[in-house]
C-alpha positions in Angstrom: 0.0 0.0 0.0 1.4 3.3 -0.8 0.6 7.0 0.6 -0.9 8.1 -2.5 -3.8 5.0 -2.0 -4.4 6.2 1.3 -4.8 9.6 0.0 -7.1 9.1 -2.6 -8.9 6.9 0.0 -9.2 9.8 2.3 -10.0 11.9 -0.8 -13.1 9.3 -1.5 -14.5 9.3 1.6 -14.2 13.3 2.0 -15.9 13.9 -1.2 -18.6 11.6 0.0 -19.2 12.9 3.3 -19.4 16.4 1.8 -21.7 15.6 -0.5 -24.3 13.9 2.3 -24.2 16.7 5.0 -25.1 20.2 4.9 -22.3 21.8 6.6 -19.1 20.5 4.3 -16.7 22.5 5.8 -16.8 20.7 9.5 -16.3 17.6 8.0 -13.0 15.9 9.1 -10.9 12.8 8.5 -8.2 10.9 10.5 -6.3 8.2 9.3 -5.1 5.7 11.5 -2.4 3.3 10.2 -2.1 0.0 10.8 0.3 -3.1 9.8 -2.6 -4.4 7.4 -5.5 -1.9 7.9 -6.0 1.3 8.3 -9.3 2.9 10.0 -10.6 6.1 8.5 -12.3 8.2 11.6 -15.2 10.6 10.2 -16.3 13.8 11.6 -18.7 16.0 11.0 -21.0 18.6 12.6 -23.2 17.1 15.6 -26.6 18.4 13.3 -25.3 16.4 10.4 -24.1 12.9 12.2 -27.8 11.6 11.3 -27.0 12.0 7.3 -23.7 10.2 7.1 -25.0 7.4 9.2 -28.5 7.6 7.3 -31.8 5.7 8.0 -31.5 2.5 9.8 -27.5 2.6 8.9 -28.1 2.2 5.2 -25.7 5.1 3.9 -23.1 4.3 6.6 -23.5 0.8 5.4 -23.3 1.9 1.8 -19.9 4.1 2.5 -18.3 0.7 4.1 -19.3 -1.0 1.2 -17.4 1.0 -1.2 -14.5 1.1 1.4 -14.7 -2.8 1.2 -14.3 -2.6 -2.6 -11.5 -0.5 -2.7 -10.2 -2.5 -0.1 -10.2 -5.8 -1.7 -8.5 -3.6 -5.4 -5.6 -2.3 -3.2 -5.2 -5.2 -1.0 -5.2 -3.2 1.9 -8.6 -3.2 5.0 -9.6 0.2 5.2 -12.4 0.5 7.6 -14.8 3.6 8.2 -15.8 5.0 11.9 -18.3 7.3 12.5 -17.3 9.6 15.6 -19.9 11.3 17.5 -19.4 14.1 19.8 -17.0 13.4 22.5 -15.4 10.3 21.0 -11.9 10.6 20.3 
């Protein structure tokens, strides 16, 4: 796995985020690198947390799925975590 699949990783999700929630600038994105994963933390504004997870889970669901796919192309687990206010 190189930096420049992580980065377009983070760049995917962003993109995605951004497009779900009404205040787009808040949104933010942590990487956390691992020996054979690495977990992408999302955060957005508290008012927008209900987009990004969606109804029931489905579009938080649907964002994992496309991290699974690109997953299994670069042979690397990326996971997706949803942070809520005061998680860290």
């Amino acid at each position: 796995m190189s930096q420049t699949d992580t980065t377009e990783v983070e760049e995917l999700v962003l993109e995605m985020a951004r497009a779900l929630v009404d205040a787009p600038d808040a949104v933010e994105l942590q990487c956390v690198n691992g020996e054979d994963s690495t977990v992408v933390r999302l955060r957005v504004a508290p008012t927008d947390v209900g987009k990004v997870i969606g109804k029931q889970g489905r579009t938080a669901r649907s964002m994992r799925t496309i991290l699974a796919a690109v997953s299994m192309k670069l042979h690397h687990r990326y996971t997706l975590e949803i942070l809520e206010e005061g998680d860290e």
